[in-house]
TIRO-2110 file (N, C-alpha, C; in Angstrom, 1 decimal):
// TIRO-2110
12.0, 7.9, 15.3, N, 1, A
13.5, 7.7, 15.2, CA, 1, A
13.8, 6.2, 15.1, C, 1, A
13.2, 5.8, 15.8, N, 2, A
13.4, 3.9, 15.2, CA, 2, A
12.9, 3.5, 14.9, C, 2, A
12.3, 4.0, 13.5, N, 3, A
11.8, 3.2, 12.3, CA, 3, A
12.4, 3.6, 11.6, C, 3, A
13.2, 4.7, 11.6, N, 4, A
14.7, 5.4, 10.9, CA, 4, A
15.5, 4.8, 11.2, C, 4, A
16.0, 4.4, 12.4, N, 5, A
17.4, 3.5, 12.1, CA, 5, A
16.7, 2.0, 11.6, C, 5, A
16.1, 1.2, 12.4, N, 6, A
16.0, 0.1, 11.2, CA, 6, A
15.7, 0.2, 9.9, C, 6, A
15.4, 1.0, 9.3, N, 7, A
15.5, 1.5, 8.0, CA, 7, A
16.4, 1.8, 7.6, C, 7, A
17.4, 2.2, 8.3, N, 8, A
18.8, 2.5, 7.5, CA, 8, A
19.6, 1.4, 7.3, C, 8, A
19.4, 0.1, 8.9, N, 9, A
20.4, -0.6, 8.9, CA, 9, A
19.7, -1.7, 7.8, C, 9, A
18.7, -1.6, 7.4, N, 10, A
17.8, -3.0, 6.4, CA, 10, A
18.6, -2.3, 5.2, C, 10, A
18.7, -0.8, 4.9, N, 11, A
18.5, -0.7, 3.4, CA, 11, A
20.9, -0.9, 3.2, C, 11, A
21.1, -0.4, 4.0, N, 12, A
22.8, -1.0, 4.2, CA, 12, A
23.2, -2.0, 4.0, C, 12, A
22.4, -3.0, 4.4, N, 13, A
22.8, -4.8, 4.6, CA, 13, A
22.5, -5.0, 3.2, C, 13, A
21.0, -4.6, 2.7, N, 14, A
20.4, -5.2, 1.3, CA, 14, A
21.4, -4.5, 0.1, C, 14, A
22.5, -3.5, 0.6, N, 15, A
23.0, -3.1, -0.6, CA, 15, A
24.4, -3.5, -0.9, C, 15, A
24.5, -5.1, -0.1, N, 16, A
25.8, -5.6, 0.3, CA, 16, A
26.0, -6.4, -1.1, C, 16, A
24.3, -6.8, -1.6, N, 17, A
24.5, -8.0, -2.8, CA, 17, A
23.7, -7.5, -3.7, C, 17, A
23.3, -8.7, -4.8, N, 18, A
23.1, -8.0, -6.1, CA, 18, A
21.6, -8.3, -5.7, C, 18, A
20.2, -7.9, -6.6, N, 19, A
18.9, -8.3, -6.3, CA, 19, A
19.0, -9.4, -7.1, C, 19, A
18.0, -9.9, -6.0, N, 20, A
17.6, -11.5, -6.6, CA, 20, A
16.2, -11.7, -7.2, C, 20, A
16.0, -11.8, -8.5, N, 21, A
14.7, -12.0, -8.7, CA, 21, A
13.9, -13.1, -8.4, C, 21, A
12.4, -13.6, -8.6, N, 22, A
11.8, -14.9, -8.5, CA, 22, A
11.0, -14.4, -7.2, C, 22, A
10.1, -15.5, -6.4, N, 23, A
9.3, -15.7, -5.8, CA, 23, A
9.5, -14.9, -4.3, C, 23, A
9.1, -13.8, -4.1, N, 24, A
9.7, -13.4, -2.6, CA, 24, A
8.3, -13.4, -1.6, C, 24, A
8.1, -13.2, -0.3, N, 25, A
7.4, -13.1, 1.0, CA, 25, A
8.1, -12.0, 1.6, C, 25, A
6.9, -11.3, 1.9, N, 26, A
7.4, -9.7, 2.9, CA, 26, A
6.5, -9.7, 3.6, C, 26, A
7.2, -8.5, 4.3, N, 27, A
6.3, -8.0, 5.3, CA, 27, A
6.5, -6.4, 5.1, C, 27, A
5.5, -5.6, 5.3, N, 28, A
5.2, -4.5, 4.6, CA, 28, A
4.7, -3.7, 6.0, C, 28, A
5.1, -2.5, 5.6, N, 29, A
4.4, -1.5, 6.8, CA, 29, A
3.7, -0.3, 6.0, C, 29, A
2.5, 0.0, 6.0, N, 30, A
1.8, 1.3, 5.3, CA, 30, A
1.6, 2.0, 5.8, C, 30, A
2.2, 3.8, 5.6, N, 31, A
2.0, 4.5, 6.2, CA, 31, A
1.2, 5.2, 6.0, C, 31, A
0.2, 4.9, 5.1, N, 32, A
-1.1, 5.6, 4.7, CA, 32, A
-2.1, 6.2, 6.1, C, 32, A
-2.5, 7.4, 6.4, N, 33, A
-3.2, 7.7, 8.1, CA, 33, A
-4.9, 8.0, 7.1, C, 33, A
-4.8, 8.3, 5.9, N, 34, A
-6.0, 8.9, 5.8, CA, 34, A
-6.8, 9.0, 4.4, C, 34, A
-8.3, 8.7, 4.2, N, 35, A
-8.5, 8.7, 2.7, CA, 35, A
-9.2, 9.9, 2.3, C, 35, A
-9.4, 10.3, 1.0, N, 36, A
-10.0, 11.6, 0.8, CA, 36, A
-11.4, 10.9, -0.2, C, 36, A
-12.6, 11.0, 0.5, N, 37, A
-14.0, 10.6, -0.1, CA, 37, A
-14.7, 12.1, -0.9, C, 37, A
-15.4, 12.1, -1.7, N, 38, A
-16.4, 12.9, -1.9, CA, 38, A
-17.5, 12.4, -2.9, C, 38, A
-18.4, 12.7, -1.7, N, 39, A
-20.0, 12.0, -2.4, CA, 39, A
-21.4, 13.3, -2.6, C, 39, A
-21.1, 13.6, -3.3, N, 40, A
-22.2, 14.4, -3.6, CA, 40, A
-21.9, 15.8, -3.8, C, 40, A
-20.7, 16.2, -4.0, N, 41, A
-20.1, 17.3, -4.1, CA, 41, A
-19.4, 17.4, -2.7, C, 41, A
-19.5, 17.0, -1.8, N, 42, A
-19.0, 17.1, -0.5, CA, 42, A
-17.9, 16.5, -0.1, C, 42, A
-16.7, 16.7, 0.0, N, 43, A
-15.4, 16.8, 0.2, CA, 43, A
-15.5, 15.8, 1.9, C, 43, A
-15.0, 14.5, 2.3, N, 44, A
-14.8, 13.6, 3.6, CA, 44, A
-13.2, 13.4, 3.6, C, 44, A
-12.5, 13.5, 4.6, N, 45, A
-11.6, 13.1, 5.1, CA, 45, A
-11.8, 11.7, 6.5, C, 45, A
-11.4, 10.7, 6.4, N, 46, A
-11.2, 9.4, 7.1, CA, 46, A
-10.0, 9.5, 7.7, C, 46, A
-9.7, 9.2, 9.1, N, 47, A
-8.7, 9.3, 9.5, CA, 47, A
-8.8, 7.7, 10.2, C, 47, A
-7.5, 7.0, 9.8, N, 48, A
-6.8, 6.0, 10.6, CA, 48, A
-5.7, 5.6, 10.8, C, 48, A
-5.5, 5.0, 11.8, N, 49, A
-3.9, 4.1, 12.0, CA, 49, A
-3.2, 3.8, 10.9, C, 49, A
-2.2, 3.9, 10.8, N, 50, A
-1.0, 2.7, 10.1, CA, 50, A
-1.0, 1.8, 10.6, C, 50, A
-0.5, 0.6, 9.6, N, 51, A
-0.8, -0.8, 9.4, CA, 51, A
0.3, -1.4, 9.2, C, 51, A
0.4, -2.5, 9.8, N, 52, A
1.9, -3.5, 8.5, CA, 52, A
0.5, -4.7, 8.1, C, 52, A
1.5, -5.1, 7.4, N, 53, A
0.7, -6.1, 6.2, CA, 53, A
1.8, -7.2, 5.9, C, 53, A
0.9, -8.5, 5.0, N, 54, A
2.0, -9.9, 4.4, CA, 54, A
1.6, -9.6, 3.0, C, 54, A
2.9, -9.7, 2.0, N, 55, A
2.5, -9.9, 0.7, CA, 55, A
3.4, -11.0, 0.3, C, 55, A
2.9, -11.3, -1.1, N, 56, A
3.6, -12.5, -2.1, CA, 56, A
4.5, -11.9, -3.4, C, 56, A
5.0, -12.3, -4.0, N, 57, A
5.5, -11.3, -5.0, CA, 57, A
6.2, -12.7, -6.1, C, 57, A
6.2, -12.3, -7.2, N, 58, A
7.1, -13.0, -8.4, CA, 58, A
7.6, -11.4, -9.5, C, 58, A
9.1, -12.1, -9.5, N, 59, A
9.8, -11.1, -10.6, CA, 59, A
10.6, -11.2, -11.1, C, 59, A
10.6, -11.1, -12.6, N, 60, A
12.1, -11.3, -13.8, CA, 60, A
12.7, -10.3, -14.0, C, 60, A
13.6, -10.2, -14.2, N, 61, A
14.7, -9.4, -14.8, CA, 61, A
15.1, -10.2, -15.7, C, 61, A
15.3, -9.6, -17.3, N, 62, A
15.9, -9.9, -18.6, CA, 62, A
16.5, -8.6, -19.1, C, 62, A
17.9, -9.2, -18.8, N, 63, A
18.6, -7.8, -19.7, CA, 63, A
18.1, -6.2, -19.0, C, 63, A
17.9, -5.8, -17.8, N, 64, A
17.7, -5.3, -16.8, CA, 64, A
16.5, -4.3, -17.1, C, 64, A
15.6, -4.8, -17.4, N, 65, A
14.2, -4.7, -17.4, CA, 65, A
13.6, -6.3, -17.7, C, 65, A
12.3, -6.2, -16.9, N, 66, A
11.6, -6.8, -16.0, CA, 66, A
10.2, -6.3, -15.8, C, 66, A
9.4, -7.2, -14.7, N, 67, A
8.3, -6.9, -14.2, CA, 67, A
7.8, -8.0, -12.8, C, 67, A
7.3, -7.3, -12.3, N, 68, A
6.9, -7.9, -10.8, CA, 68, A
5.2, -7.7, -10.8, C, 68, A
4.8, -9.1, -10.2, N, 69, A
3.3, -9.2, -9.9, CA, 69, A
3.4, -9.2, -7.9, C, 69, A
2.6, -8.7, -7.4, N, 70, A
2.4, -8.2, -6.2, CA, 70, A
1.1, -8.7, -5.5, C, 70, A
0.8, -9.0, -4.2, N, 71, A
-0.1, -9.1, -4.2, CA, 71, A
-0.2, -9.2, -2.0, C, 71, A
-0.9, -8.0, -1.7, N, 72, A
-0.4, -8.3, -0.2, CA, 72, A
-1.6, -7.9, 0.7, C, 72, A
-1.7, -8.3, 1.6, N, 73, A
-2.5, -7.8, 2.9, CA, 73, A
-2.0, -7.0, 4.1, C, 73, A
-2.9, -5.8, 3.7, N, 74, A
-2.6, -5.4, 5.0, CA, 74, A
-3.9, -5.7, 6.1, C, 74, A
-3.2, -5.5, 7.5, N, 75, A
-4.3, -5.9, 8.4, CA, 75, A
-5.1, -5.0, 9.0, C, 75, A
-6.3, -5.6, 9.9, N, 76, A
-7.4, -4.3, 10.0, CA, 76, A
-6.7, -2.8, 10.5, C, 76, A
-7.8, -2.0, 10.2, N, 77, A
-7.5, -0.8, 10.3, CA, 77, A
-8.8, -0.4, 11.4, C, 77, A
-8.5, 0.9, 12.0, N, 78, A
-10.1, 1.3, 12.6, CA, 78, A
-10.0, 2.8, 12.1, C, 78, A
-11.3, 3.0, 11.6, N, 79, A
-11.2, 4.6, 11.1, CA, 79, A
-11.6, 5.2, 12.6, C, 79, A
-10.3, 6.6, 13.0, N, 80, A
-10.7, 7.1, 14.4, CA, 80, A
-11.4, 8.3, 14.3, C, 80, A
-11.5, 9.2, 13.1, N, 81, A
-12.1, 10.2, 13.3, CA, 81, A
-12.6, 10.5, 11.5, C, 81, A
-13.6, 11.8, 11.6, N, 82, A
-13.6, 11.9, 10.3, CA, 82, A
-13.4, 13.5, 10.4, C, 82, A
-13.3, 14.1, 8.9, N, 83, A
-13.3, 15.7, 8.8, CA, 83, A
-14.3, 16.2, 7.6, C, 83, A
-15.0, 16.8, 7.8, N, 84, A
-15.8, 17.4, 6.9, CA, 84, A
-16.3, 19.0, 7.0, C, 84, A
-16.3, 19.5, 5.8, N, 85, A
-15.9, 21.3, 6.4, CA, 85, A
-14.6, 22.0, 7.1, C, 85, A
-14.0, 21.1, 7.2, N, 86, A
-13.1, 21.6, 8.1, CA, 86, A
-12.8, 21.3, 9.4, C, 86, A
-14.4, 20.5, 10.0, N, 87, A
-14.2, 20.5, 11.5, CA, 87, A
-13.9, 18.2, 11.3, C, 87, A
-13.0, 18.3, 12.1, N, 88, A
-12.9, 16.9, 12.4, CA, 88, A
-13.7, 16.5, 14.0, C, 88, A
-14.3, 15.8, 13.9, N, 89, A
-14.5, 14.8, 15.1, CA, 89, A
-14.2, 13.5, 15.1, C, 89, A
-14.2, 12.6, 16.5, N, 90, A
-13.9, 11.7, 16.6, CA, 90, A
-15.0, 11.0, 16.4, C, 90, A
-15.1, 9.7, 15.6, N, 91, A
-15.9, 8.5, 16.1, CA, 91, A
-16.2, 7.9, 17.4, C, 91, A
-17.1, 7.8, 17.6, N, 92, A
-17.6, 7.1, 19.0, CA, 92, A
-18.9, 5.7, 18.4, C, 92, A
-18.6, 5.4, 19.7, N, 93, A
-19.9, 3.9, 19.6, CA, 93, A
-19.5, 3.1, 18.8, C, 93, A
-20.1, 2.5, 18.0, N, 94, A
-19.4, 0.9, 17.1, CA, 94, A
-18.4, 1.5, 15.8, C, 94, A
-17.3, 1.0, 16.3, N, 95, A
-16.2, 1.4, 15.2, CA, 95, A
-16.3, 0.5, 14.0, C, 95, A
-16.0, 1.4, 12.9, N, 96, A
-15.8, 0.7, 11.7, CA, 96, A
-14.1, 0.4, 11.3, C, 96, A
-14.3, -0.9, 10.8, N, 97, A
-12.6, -1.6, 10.8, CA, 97, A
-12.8, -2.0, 9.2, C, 97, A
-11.7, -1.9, 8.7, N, 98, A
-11.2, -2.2, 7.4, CA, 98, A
-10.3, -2.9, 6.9, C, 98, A
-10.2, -3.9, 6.0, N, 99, A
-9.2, -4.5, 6.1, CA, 99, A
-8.7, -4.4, 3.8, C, 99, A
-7.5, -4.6, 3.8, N, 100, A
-7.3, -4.6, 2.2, CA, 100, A
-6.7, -5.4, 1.8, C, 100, A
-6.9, -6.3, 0.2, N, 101, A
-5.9, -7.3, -0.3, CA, 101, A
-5.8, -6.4, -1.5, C, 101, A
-4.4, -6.0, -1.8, N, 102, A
-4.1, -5.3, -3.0, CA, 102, A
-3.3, -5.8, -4.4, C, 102, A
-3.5, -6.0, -5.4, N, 103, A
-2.9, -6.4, -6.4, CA, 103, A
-2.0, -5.4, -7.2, C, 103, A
-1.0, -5.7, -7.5, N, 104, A
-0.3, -5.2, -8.2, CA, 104, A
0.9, -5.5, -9.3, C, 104, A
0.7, -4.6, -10.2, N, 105, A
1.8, -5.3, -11.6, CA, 105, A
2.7, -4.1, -12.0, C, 105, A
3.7, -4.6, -11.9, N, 106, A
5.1, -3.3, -12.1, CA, 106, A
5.8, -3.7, -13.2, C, 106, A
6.5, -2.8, -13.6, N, 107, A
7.7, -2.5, -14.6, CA, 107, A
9.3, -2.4, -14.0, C, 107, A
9.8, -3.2, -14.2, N, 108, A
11.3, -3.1, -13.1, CA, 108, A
12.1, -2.8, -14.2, C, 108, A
13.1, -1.9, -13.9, N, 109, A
14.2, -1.3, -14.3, CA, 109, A
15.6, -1.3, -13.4, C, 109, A
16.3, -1.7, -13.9, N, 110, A
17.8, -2.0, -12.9, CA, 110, A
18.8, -0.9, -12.9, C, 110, A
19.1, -0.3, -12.1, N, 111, A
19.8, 0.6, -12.1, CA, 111, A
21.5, 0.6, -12.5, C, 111, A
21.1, -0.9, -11.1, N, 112, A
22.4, -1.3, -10.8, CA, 112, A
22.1, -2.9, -10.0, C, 112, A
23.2, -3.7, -10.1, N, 113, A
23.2, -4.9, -9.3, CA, 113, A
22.4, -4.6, -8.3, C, 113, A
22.3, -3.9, -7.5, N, 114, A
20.9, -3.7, -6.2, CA, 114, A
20.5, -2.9, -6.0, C, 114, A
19.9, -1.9, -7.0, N, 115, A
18.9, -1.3, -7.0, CA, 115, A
17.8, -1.2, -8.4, C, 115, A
16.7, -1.2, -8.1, N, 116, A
15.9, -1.4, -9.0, CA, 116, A
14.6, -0.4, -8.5, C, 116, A
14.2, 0.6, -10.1, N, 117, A
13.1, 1.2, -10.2, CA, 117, A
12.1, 0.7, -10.4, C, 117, A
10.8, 1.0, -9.9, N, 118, A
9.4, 0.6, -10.7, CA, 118, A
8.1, 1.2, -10.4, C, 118, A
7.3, 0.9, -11.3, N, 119, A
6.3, 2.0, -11.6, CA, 119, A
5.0, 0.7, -12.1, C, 119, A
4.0, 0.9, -11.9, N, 120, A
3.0, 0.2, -12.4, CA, 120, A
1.0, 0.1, -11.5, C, 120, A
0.8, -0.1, -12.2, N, 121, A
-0.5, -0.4, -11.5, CA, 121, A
-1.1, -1.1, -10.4, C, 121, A
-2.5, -0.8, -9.9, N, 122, A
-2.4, -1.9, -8.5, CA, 122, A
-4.7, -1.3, -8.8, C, 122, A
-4.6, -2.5, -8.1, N, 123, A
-6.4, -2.8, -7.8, CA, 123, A
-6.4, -3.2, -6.5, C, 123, A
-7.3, -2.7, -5.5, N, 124, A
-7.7, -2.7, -4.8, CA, 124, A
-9.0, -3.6, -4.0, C, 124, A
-9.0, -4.5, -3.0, N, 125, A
-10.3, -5.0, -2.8, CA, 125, A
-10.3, -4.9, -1.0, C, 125, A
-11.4, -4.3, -0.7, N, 126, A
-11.4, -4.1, 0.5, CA, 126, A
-12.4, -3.9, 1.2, C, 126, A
-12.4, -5.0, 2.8, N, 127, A
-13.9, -5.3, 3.6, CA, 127, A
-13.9, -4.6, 4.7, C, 127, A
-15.1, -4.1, 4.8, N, 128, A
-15.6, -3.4, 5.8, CA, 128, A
-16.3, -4.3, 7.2, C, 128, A
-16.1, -4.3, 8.6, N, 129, A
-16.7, -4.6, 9.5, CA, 129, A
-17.3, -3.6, 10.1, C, 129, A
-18.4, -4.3, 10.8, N, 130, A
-19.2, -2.8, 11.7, CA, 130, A
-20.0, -2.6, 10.4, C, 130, A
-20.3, -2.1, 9.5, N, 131, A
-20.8, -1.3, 9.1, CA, 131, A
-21.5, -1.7, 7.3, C, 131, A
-22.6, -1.8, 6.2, N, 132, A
-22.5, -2.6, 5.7, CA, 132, A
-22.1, -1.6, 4.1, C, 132, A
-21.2, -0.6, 4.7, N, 133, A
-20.8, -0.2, 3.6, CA, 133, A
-19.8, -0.7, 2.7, C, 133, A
-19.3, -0.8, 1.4, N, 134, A
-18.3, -1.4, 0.6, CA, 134, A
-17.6, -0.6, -0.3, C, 134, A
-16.7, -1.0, -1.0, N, 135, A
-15.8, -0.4, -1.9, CA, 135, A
-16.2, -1.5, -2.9, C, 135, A
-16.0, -0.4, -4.1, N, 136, A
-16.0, -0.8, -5.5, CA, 136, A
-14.3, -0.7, -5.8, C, 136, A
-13.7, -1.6, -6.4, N, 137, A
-12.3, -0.9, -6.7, CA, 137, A
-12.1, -0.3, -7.7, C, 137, A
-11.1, 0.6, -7.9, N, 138, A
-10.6, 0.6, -9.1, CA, 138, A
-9.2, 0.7, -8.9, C, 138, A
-8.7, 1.6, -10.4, N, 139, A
-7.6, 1.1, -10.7, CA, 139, A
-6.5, 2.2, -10.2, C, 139, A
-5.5, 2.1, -9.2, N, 140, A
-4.3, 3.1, -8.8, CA, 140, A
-2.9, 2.9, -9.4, C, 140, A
-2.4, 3.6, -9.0, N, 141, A
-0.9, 3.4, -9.6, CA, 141, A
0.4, 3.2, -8.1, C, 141, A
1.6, 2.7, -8.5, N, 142, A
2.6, 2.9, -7.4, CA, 142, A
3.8, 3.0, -7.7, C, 142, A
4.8, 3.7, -7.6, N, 143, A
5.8, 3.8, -7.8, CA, 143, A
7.1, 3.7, -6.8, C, 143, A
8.4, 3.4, -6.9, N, 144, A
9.2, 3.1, -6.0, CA, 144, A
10.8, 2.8, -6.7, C, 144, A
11.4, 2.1, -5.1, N, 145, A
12.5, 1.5, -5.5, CA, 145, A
12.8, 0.4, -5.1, C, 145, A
13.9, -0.5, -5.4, N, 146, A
13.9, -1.6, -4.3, CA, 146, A
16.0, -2.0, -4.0, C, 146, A
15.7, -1.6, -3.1, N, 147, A
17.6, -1.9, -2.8, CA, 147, A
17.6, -3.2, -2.4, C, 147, A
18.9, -4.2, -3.2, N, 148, A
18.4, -5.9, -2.7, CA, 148, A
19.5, -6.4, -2.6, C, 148, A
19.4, -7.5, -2.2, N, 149, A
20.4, -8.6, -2.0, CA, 149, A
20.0, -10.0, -2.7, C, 149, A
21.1, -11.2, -2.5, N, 150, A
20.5, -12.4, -3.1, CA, 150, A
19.1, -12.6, -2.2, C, 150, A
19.3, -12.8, -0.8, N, 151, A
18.0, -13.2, -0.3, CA, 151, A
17.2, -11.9, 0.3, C, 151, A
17.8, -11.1, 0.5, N, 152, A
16.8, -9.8, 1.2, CA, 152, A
17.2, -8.6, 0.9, C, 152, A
15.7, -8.0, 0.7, N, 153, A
15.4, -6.6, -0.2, CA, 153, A
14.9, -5.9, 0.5, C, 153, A
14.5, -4.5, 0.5, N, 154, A
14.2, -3.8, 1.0, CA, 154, A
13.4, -2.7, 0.2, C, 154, A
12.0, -2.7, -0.3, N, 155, A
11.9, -1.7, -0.6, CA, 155, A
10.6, -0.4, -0.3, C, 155, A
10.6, 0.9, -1.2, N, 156, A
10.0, 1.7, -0.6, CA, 156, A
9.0, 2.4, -1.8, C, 156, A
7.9, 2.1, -1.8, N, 157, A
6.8, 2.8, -3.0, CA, 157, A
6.1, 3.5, -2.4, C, 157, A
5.9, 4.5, -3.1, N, 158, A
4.4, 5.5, -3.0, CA, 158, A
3.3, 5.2, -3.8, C, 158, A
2.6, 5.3, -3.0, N, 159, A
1.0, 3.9, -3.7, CA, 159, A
-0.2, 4.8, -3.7, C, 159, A
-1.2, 5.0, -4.5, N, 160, A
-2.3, 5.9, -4.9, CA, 160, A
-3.6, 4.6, -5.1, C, 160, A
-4.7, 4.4, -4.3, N, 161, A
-5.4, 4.2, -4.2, CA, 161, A
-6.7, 4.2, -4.7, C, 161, A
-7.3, 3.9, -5.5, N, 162, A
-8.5, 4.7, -5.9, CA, 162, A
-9.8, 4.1, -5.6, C, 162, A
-11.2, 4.0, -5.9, N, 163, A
-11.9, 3.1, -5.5, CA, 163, A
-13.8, 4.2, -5.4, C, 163, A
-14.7, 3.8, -5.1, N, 164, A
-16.1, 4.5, -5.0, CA, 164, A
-16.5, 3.3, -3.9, C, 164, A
-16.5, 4.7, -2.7, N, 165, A
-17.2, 4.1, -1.7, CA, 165, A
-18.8, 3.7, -1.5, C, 165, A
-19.7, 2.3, -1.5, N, 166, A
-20.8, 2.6, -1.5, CA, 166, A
-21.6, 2.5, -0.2, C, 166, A
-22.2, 3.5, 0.5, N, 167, A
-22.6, 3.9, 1.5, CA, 167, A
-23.6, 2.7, 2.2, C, 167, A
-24.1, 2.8, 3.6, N, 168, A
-24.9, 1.9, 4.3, CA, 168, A
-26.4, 2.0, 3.3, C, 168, A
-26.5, 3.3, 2.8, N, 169, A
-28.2, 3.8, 2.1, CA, 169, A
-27.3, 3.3, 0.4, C, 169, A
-26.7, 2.8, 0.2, N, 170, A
-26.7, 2.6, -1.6, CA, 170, A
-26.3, 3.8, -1.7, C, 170, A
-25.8, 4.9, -1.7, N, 171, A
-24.8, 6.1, -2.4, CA, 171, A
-24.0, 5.7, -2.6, C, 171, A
-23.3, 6.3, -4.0, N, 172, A
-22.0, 6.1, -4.5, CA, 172, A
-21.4, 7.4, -4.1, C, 172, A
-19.7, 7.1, -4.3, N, 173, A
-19.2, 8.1, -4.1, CA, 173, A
-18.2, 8.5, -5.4, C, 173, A
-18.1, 10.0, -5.4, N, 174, A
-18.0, 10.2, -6.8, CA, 174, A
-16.2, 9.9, -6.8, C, 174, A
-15.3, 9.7, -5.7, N, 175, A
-13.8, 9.5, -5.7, CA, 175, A
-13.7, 9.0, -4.3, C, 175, A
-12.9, 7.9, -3.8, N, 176, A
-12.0, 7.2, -2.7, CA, 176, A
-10.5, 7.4, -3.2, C, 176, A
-9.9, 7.8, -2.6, N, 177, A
-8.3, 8.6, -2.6, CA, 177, A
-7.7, 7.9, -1.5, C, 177, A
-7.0, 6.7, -1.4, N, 178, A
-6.0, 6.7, 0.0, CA, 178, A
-4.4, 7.2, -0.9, C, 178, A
-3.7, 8.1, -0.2, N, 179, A
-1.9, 7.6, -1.0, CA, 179, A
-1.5, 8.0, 0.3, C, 179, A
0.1, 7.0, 0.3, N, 180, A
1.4, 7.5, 1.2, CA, 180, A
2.3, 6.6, 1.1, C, 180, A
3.3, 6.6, 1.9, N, 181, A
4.3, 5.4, 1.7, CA, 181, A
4.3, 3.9, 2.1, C, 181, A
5.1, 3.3, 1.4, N, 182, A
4.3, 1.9, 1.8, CA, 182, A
6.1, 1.5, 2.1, C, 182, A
6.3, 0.3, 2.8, N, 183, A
7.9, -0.1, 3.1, CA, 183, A
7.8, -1.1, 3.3, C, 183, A
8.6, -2.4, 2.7, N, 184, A
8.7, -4.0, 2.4, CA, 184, A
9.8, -4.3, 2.9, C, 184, A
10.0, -5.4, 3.8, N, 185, A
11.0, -5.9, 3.7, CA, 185, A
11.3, -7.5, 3.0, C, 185, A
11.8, -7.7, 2.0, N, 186, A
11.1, -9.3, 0.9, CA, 186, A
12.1, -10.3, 1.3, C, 186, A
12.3, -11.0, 1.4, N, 187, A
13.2, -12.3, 1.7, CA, 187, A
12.7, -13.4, 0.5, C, 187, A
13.6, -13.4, -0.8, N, 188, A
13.5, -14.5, -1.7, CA, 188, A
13.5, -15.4, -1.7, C, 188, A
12.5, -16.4, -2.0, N, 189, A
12.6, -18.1, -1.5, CA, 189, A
13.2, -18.3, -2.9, C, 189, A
END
């Protein structure tokens, strides 16, 4: 419930002014809890925390289309359990922590003075502790909105992840799946 009202009162204030394009700094919260692996025909579920994160951002609007370059961190994660067949258990003994720098390139479309759609791609790079497994990235997509002001925005995308996890023995995996909602708050320098 109070991540619902400061969400209401962020997205009210940011729809006082018009969006401001150019260089912004946020801070980001991902609600992503879980990724969907399968290596060898075998179906994994990863379970972990939500995260906030820092990102960078540059964006034009001409004639109300545009594009935004992205680029943000979120901070470590600890995977707490896994599911496979059905049955989940918890991790125990040396936890493995994750951490991600994500890139992204959008398409902005203006609705209106403060609101703006967008849609576009994102690459993934991301380190593992504990453990000397890695991700290969590849390439996801994310979609959203952003309600703004001259100096502060507020916005909300749904982000799809993709990537081949490669195991501690060298296995690849034949798909890495994280998606959920992701929430920025941008302040334009």
């Amino acid at each position: 419930m109070k991540k619902l009202l400061i969400v209401s009162c962020i997205c009210i204030s940011s729809a006082l002014f018009a969006f401001q394009p150019g260089f912004s700094v946020y801070g980001l919260y991902d609600f992503t809890n879980k990724v969907d692996v399968s290596m060898s025909g075998i179906d994994f579920a990863y379970n972990y925390k939500e995260t906030p994160g820092v990102g960078l951002s540059y964006s034009e609007l001409i004639n109300d289309i545009g594009f935004s370059i992205d680029c943000a961190y979120y901070l470590d994660r600890t995977v707490d359990s896994g599911t496979a067949f059905g049955i989940t258990a918890p991790f125990s003994g040396t936890l493995v922590k994750f951490s991600q720098l994500i890139t992204q390139a959008n398409l902005l479309t203006s609705i209106s003075d403060n609101l703006i759609v967008f849609g576009g791609i994102n690459y993934t790079y991301m380190s593992f502790t504990n453990t000397s497994a890695k991700l290969e990235g590849d390439f996801g997509y994310q979609a959203g909105a952003i309600l703004g002001s001259d100096t502060l925005s507020f916005k909300l995308a749904y982000q799809l992840i993709n990537g081949k996890l490669v195991s501690e023995s060298g296995i690849s995996s034949d798909k890495f799946t994280a998606s959920g909602l992701v929430a920025s708050v941008m302040l334009t320098i």
